[in-house]
DSSP file (Angstrom, degrees, kcal/mol; ACC not computed):
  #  RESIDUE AA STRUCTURE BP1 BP2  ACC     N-H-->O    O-->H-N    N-H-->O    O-->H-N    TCO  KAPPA ALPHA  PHI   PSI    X-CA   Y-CA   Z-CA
    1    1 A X              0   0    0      0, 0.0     0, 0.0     0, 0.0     0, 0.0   0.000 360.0 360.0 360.0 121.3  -42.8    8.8  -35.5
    2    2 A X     >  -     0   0    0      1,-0.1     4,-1.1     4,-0.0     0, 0.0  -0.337 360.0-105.3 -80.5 178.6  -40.0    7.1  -34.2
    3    3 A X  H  > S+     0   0    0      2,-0.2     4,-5.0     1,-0.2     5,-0.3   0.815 120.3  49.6 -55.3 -51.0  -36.3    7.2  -35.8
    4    4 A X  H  >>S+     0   0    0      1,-0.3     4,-3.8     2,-0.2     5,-0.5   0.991 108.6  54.0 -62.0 -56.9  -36.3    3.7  -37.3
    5    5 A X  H  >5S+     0   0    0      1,-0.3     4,-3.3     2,-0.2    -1,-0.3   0.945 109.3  53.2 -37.3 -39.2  -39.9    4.5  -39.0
    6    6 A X  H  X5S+     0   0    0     -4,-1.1     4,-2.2     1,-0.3    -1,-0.3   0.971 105.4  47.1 -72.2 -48.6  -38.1    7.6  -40.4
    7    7 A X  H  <5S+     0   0    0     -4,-5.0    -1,-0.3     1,-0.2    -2,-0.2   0.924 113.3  64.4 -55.0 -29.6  -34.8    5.6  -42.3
    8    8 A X  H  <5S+     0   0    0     -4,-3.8    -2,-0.2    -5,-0.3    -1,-0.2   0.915 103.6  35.2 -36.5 -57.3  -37.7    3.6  -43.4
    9    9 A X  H  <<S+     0   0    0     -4,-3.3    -2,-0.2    -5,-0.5    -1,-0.2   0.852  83.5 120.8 -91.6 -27.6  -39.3    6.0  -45.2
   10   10 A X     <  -     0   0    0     -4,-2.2     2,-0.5     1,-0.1    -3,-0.0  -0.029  63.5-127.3 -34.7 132.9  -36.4    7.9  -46.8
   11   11 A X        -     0   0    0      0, 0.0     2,-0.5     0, 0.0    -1,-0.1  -0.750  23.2-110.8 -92.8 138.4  -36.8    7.7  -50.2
   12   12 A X        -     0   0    0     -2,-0.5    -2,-0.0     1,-0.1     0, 0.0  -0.637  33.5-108.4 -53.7 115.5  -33.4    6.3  -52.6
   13   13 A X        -     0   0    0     -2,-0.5     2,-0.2     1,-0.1    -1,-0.1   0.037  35.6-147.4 -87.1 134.8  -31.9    8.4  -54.5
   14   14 A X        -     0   0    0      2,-0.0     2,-0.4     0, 0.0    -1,-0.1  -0.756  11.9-164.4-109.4 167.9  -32.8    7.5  -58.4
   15   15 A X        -     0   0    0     -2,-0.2     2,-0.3     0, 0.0     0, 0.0  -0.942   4.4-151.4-147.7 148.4  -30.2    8.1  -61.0
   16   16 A X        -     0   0    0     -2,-0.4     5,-0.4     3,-0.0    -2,-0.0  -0.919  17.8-115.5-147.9 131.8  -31.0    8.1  -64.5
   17   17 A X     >  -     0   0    0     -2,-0.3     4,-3.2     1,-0.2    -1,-0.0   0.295  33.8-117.8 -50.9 160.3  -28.8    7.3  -67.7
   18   18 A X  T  4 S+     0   0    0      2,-0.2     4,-0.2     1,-0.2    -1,-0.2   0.745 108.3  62.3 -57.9 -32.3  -28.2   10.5  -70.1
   19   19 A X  T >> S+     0   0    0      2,-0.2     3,-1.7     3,-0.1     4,-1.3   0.928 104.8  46.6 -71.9 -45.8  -30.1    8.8  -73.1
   20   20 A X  H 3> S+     0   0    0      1,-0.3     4,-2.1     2,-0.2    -2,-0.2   0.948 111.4  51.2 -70.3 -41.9  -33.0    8.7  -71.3
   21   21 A X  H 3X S+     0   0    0     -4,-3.2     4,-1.0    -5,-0.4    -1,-0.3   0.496 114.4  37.5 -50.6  -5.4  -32.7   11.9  -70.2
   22   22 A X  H <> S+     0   0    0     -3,-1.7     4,-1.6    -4,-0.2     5,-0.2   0.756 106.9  67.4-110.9 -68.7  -32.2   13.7  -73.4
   23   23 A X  H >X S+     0   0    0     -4,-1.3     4,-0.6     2,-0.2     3,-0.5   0.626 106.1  44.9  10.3-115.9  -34.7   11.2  -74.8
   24   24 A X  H >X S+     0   0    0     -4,-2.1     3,-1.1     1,-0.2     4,-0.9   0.631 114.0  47.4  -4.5 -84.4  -37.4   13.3  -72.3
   25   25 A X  H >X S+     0   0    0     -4,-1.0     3,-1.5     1,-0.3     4,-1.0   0.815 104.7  62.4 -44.5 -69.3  -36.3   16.5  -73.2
   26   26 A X  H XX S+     0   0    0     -4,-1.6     4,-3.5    -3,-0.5     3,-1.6   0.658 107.7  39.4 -10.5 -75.2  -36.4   15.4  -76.7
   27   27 A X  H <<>S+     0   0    0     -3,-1.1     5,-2.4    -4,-0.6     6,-0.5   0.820 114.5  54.1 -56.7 -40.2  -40.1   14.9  -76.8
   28   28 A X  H <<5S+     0   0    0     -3,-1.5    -1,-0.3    -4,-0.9    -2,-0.2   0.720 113.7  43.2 -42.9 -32.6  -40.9   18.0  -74.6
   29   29 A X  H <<5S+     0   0    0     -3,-1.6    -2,-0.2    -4,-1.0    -1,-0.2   0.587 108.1  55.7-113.8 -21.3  -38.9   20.3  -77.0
   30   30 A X  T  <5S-     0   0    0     -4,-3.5    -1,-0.2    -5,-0.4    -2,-0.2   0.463 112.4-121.1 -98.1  22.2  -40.2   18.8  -80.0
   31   31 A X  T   5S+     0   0    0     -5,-0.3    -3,-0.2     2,-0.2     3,-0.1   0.829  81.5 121.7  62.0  44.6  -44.0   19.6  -78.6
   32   32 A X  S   <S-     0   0    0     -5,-2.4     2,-0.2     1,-0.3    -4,-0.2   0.446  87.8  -4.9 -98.5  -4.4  -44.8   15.8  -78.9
   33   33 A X  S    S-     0   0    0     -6,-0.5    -1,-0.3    -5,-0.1     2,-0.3  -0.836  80.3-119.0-160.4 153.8  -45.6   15.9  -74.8
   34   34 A X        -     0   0    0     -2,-0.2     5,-0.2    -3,-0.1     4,-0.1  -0.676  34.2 -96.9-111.7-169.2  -45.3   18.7  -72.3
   35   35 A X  S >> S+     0   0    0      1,-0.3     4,-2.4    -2,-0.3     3,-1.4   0.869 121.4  48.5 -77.0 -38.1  -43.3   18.8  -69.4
   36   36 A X  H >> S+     0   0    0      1,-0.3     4,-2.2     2,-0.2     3,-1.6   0.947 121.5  38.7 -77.0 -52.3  -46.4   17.6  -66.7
   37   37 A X  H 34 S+     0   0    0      1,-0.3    -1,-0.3     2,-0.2    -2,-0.2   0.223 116.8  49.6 -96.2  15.5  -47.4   14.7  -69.1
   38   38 A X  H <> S+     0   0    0     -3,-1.4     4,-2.8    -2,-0.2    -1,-0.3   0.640 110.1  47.2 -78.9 -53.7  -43.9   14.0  -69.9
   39   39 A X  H XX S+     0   0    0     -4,-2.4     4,-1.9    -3,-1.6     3,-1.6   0.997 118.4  48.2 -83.6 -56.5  -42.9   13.9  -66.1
   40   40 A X  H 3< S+     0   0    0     -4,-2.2    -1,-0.3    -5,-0.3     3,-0.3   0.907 108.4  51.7 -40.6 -40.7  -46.4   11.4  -65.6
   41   41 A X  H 34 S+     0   0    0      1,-0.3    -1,-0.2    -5,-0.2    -2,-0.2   0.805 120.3  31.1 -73.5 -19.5  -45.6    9.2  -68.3
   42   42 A X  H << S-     0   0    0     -4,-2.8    -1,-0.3    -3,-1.6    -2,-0.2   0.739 103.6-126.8-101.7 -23.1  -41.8    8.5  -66.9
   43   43 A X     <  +     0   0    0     -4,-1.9     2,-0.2    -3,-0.3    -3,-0.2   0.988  68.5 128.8  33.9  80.1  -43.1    9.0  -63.4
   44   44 A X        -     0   0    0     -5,-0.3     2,-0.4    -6,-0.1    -1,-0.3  -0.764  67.6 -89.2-123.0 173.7  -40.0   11.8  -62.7
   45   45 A X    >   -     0   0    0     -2,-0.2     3,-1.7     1,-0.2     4,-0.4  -0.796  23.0-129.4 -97.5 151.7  -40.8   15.4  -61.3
   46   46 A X  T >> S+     0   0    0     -2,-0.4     3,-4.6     1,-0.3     4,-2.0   0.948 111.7  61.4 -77.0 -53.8  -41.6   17.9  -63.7
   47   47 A X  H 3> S+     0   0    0      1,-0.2     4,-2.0     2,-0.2    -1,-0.3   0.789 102.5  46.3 -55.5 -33.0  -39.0   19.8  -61.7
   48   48 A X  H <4 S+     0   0    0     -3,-1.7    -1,-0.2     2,-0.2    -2,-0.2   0.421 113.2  52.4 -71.2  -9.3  -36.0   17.3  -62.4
   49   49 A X  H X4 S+     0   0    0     -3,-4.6     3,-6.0    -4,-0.4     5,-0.3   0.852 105.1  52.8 -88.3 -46.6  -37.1   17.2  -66.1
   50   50 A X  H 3X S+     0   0    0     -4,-2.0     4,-1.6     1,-0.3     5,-0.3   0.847 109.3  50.5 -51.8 -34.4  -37.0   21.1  -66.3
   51   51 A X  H 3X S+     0   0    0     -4,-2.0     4,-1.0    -5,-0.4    -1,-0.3   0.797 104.0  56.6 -78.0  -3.5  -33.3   21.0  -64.9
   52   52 A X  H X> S+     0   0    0     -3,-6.0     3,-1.6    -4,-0.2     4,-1.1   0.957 113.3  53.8 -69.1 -71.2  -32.2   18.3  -67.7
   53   53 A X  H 34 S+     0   0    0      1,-0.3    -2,-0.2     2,-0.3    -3,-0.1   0.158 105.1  39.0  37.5 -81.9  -33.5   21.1  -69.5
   54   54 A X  H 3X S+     0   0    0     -4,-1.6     4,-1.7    -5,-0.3    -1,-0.3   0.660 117.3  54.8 -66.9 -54.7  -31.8   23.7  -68.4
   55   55 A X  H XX S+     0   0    0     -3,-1.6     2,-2.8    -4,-1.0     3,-1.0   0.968 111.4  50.0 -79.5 -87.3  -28.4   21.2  -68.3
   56   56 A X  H 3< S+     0   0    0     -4,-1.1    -2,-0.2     1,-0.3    -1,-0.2   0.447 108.2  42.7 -61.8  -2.3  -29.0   20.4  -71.8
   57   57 A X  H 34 S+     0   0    0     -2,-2.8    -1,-0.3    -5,-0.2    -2,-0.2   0.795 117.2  55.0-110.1 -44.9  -29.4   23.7  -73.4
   58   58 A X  H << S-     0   0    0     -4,-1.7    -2,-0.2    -3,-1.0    -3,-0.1   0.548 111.2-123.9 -11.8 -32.8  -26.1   24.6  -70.9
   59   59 A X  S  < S+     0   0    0     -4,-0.6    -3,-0.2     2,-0.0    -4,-0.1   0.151  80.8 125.2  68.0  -5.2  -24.4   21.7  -72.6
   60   60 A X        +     0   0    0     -5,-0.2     2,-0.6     2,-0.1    -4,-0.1   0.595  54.5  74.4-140.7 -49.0  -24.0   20.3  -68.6
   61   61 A X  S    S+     0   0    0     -9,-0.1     2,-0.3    -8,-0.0     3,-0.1  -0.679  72.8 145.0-104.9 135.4  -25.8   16.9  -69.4
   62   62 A X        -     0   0    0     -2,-0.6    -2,-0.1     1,-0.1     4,-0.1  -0.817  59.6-135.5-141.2 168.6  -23.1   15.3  -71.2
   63   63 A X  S    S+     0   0    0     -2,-0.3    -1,-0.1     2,-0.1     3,-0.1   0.647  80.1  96.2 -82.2 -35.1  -21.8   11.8  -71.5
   64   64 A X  S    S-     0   0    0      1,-0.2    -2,-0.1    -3,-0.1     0, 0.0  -0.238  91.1-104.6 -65.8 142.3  -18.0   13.0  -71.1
   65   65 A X        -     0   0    0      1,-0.1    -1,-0.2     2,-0.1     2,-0.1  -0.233  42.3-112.8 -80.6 156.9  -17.0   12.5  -67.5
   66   66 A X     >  -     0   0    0      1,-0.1     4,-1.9    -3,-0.1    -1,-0.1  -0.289  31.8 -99.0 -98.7-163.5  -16.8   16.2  -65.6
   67   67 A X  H  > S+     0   0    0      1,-0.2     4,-0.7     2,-0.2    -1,-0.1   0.689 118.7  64.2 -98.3   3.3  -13.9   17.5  -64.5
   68   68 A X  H  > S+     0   0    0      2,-0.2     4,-1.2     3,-0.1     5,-0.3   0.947 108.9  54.0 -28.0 -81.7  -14.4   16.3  -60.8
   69   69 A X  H  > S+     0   0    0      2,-0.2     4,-1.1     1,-0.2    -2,-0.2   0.659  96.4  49.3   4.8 -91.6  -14.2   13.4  -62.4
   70   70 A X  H >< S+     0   0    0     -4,-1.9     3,-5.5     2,-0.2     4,-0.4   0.954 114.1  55.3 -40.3-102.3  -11.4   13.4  -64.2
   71   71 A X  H >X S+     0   0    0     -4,-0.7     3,-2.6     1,-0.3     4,-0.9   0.638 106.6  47.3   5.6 -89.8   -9.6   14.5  -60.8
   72   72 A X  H 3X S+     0   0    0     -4,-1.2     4,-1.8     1,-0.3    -1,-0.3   0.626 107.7  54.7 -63.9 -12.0  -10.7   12.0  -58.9
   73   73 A X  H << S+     0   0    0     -3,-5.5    -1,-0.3    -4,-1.1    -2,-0.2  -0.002 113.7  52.1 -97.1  23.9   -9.6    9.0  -61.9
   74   74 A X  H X> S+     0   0    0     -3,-2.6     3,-8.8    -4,-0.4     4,-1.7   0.459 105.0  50.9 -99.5 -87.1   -6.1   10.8  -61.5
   75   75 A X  H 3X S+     0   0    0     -4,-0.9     4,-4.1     1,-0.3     5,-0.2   0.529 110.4  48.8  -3.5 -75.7   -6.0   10.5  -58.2
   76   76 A X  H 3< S+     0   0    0     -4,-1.8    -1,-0.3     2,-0.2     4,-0.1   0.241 108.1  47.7 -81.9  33.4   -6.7    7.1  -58.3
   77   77 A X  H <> S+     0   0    0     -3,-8.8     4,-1.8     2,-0.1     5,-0.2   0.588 113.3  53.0 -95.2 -29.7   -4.3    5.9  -60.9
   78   78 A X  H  X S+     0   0    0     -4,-1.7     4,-0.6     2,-0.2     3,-0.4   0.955 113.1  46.3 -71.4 -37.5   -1.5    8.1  -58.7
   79   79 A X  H >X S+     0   0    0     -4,-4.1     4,-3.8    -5,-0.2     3,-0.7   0.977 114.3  47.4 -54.0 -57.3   -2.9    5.9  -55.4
   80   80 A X  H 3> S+     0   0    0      1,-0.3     4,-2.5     2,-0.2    -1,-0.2   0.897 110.9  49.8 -54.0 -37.3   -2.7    2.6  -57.3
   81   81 A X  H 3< S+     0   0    0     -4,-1.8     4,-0.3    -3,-0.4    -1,-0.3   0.691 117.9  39.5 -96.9  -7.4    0.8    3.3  -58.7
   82   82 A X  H <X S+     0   0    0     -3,-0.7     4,-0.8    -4,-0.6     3,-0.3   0.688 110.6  58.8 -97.2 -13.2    2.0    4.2  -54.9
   83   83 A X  H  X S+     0   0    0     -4,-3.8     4,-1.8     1,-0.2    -2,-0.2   0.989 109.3  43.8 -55.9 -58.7    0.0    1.3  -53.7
   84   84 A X  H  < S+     0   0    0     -4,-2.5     4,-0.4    -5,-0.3    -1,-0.2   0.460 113.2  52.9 -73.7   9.6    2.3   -1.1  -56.3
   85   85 A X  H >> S+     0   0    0     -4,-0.3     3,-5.0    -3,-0.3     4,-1.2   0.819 113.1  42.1 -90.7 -76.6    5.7    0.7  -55.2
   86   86 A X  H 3< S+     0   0    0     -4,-0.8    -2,-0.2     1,-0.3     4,-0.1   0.562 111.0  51.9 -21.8 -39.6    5.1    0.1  -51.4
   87   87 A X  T 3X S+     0   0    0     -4,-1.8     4,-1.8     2,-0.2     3,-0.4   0.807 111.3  52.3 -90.9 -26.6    3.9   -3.3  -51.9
   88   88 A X  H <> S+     0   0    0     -3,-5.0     4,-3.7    -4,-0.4    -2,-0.2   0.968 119.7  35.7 -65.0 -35.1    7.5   -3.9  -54.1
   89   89 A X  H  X S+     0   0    0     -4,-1.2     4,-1.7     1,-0.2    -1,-0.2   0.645 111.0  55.4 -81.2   6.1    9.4   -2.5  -51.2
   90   90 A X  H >> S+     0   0    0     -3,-0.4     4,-1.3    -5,-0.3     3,-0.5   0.944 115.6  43.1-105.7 -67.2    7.1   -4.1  -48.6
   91   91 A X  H 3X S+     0   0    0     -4,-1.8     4,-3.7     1,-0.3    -2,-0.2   0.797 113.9  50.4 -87.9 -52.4    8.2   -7.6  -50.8
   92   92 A X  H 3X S+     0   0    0     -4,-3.7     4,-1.7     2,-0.2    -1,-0.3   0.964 114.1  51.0 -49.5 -59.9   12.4   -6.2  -51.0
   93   93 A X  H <X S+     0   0    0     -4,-1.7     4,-3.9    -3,-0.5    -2,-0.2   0.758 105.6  50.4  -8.4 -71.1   11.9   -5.8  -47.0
   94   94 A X  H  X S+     0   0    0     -4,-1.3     4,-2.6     1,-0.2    -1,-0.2   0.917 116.5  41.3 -57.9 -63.4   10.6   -9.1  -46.6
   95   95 A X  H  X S+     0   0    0     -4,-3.7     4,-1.4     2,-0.2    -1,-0.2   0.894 109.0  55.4 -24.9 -61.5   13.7  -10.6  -48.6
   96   96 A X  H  X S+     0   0    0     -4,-1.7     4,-3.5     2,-0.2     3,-0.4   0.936 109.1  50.5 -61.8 -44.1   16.4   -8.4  -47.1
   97   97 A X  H  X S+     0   0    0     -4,-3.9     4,-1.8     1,-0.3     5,-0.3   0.999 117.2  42.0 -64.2 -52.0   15.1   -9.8  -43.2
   98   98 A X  H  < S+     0   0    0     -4,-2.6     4,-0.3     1,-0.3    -1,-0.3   0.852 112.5  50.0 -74.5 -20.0   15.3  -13.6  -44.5
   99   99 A X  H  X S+     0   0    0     -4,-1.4     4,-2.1    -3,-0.4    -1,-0.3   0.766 107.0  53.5 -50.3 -54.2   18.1  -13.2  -46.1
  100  100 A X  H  X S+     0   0    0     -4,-3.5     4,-1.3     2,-0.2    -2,-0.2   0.523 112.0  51.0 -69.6 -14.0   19.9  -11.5  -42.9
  101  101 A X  H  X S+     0   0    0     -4,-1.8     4,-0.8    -5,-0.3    -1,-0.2   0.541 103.4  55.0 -96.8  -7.8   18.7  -14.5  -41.0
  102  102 A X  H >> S+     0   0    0     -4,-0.3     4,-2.0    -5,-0.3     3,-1.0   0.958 114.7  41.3 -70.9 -75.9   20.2  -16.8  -43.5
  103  103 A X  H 3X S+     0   0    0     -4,-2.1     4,-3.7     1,-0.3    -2,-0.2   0.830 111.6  53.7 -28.8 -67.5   23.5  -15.1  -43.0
  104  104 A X  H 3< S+     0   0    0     -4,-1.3    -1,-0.3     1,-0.3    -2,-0.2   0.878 112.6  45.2 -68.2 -33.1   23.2  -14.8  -39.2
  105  105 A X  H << S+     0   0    0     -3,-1.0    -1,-0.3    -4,-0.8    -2,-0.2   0.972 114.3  44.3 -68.4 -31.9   22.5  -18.6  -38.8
  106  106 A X  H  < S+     0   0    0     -4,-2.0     2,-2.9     1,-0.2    -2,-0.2   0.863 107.7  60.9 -78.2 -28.5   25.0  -19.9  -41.0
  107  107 A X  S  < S+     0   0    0     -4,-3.7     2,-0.2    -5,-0.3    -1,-0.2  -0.464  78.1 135.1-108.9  83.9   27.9  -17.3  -39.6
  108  108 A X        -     0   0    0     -2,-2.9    -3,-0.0     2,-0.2    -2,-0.0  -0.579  69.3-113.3-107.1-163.8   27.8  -18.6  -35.8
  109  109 A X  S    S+     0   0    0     -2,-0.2     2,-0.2     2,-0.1    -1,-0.1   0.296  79.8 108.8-115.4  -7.2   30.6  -19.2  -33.8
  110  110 A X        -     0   0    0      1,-0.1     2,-1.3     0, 0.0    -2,-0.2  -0.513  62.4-138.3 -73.7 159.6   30.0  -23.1  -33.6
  111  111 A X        +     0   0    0     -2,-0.2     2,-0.2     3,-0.0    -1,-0.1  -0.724  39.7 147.7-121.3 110.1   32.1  -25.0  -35.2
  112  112 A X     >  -     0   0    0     -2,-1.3     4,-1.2     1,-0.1    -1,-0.0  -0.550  57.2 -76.0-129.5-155.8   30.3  -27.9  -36.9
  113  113 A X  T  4 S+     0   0    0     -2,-0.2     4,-0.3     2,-0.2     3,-0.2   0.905 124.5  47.4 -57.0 -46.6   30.6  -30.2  -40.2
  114  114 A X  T >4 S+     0   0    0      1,-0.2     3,-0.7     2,-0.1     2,-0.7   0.998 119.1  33.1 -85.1-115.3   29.4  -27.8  -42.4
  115  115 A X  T >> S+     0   0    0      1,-0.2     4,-2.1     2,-0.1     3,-0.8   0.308  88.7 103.4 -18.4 -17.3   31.4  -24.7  -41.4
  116  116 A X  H 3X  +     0   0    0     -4,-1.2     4,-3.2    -2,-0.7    -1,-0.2   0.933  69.2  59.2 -73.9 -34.9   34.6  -26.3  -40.4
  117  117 A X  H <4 S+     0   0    0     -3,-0.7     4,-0.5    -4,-0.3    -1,-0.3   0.848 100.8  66.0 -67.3 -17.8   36.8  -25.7  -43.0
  118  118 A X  H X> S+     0   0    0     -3,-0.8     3,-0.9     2,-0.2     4,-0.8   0.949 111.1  36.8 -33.0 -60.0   36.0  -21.7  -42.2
  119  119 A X  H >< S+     0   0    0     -4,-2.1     3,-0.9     1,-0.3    -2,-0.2   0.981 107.5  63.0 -76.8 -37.7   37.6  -22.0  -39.1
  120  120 A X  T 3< S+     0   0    0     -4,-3.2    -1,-0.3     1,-0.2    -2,-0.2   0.406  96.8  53.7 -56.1 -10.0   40.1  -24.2  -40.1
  121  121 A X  T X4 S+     0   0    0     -3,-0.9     3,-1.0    -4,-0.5    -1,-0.2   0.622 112.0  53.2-127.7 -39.9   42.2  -21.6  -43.0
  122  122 A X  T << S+     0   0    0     -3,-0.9    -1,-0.2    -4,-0.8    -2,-0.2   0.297 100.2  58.2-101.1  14.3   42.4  -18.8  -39.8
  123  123 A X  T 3         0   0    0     -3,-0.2    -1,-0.2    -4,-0.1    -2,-0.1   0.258 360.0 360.0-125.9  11.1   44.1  -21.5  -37.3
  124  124 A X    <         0   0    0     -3,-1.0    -2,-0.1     0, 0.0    -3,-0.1   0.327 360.0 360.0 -57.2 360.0   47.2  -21.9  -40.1
């Protein structure tokens, strides 16, 4: 079996919402299916229901985000709010250099239409 055949056949990872899972349990725990004709009827493995199980009697299958979570939706509010300072100073930068080339063109040392009365007030 070559490599390719093998990424082929990996199976996808399935993920499945929290109603439906408690749902399952539900019916298992009120003795309206057990767990192998449960786990046929949904087509899941008996083994995935018994750990919603397990997590539900735990409290573990939740809706409420876990505290990974949480952590990682800090993070990225603290990246996003250093993202927008950078991008103001990135933007200030940008100003200050066009600005310093406005200056530097207008204060040469030629003496034109524009400029003359500059030179003219220092030759009194």
């Amino acid at each position: 079996m070559g490599a390719t055949q093998e990424l082929e056949m990996a199976k996808k990872r399935r993920s499945f919402p929290v109603e439906l899972k408690k749902f399952i349990v539900g019916e298992i725990e009120s003795g309206t299916l057990s767990l192998s004709a449960a786990a046929r009827k949904h087509g899941i493995s008996a083994t995935a229901i018994s750990r919603w199980r397990e997590q539900l009697r735990d409290g573990g299958l939740s809706d409420k985000p876990s505290a990974r979570e949480k952590s990682l939706e800090t993070e990225v509010r603290s990246l996003r709010e250093k993202i927008g300072e950078l991008t103001m100073q990135v933007d200030l930068l940008k100003k200050a250099e066009a600005y310093a080339l406005r200056l530097r063109s207008v204060d040469s040392s030629t003496i034109t239409g524009l400029n003359w009365h500059q030179f003219r007030k220092d030759a009194k």
